[in-house]
Structure formats: structure tokens, C-alpha cells
C-alpha positions as CSV (number, residue, x, y, z in Angstrom):
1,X,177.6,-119.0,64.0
2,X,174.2,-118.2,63.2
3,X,170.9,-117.8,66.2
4,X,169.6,-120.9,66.9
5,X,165.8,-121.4,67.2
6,X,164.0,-123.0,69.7
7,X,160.7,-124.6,69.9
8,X,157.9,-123.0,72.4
9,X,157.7,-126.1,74.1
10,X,161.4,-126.6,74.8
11,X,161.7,-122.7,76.5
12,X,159.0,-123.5,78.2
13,X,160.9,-126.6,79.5
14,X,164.1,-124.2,80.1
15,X,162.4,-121.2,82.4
16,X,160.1,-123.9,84.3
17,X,163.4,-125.6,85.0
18,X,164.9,-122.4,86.0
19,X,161.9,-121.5,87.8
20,X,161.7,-124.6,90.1
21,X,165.6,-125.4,90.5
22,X,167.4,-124.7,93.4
23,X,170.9,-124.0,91.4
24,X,171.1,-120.5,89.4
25,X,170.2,-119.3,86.4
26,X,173.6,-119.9,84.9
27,X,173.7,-123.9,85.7
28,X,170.1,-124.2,84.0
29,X,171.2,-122.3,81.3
30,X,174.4,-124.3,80.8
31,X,172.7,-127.8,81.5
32,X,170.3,-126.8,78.2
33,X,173.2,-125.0,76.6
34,X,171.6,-121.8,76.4
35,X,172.9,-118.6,76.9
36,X,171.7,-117.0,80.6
37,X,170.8,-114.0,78.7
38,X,168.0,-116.0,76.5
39,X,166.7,-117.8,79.1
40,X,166.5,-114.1,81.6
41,X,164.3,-112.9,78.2
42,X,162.4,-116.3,78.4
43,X,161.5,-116.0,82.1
44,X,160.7,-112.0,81.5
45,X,158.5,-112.9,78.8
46,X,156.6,-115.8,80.5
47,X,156.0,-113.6,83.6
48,X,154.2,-110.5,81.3
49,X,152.8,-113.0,78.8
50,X,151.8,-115.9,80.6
51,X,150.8,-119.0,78.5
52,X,151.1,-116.9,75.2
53,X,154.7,-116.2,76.0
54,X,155.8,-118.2,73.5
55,X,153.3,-118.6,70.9
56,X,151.0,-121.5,72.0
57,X,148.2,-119.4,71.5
58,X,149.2,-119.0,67.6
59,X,150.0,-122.6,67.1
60,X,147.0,-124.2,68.9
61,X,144.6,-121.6,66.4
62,X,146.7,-122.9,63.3
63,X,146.5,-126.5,64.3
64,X,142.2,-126.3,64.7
65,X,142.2,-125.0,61.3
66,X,144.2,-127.4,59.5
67,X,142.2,-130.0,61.6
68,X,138.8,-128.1,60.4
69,X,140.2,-128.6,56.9
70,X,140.8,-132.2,56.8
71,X,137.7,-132.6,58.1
72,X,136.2,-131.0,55.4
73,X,138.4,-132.7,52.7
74,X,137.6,-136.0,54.3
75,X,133.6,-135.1,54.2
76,X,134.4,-134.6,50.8
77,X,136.1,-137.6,50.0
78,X,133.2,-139.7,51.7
79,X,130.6,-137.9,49.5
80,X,133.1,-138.6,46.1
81,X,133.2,-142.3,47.1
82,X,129.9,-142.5,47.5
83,X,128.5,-141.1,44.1
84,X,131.5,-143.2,42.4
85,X,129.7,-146.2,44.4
86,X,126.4,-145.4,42.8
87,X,127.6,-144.8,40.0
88,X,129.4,-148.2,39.4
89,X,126.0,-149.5,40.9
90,X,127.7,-150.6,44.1
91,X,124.5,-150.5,47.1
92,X,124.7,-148.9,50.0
93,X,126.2,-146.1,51.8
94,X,129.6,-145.6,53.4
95,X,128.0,-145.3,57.2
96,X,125.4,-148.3,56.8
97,X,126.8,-152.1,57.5
């Protein structure tokens, strides 16, 4: 059986669970079918780490540049359209009624 993989937001889920429950660290673990040794690591890493623990950090600076790019691409698009427009002799611009 191979590791499994686990999204950032779903250990986060896991060691706040663990971190605010009154039963052990063994029933959480079990309740998310975990292993208690992988949710220990998760809690040790969120205590030294804090919200970069696991990875946030990373994914919220790769999710502002693909959002920066489509931005662009869609900038690019409206200036496309627009010389096609003229072009074709359509009047006006995208942004006026």
C-alpha cells in the first residue's frame, strides 16, 4: 500500500481537531483515518511553522501569479478584439456603451 497524500487544508482540519478535542490523539487520528504518528508530525510542524506548516504560503504565491496571468491574457484579448473590431469597421470600444 503506497503513502497517501493529503491536502494542506485537510491536515490543517486534522491537528485543529486534535488540538481542540477533548478525546486523544488516537480517536482523532482514527475518526480521519490517519495514522497517530502523521498527525504527532502534523501538530509538531504547525507549532514550529505556524501558518506555513503546510504550504499555504507556497500555494497562495502560485495562485496570485496564475491570477496575474490571466489578467494579462485577458488585457490581451480585449486589445485583440478590439483592433479586429476596427478592423471589420465595427465603432466603438469594448468599455464604452
Amino acid at each position: 500500500m503506497g503513502q497517501r497524500t493529503y491536502s494542506p487544508e485537510f491536515k490543517l482540519q486534522v491537528v485543529l481537531e486534535a488540538l481542540q478535542s477533548d478525546g486523544t490523539d488516537a480517536e482523532v487520528a482514527r475518526a480521519y483515518d490517519v495514522h497517530p504518528v502523521t498527525l504527532s508530525g502534523w501538530k509538531t510542524k504547525l507549532k514550529e511553522n505556524g501558518s506555513k506548516a503546510f504550504g499555504a504560503g507556497d500555494e497562495l504565491k502560485e495562485k496570485k501569479e496564475k491570477i496575474a496571468k490571466l489578467e494579462r491574457m485577458v488585457g490581451q484579448k480585449e486589445v485583440e478584439i478590439a483592433l479586429l473590431k476596427n478592423f471589420l469597421g465595427e465603432p466603438g470600444d469594448l468599455r464604452s456603451p
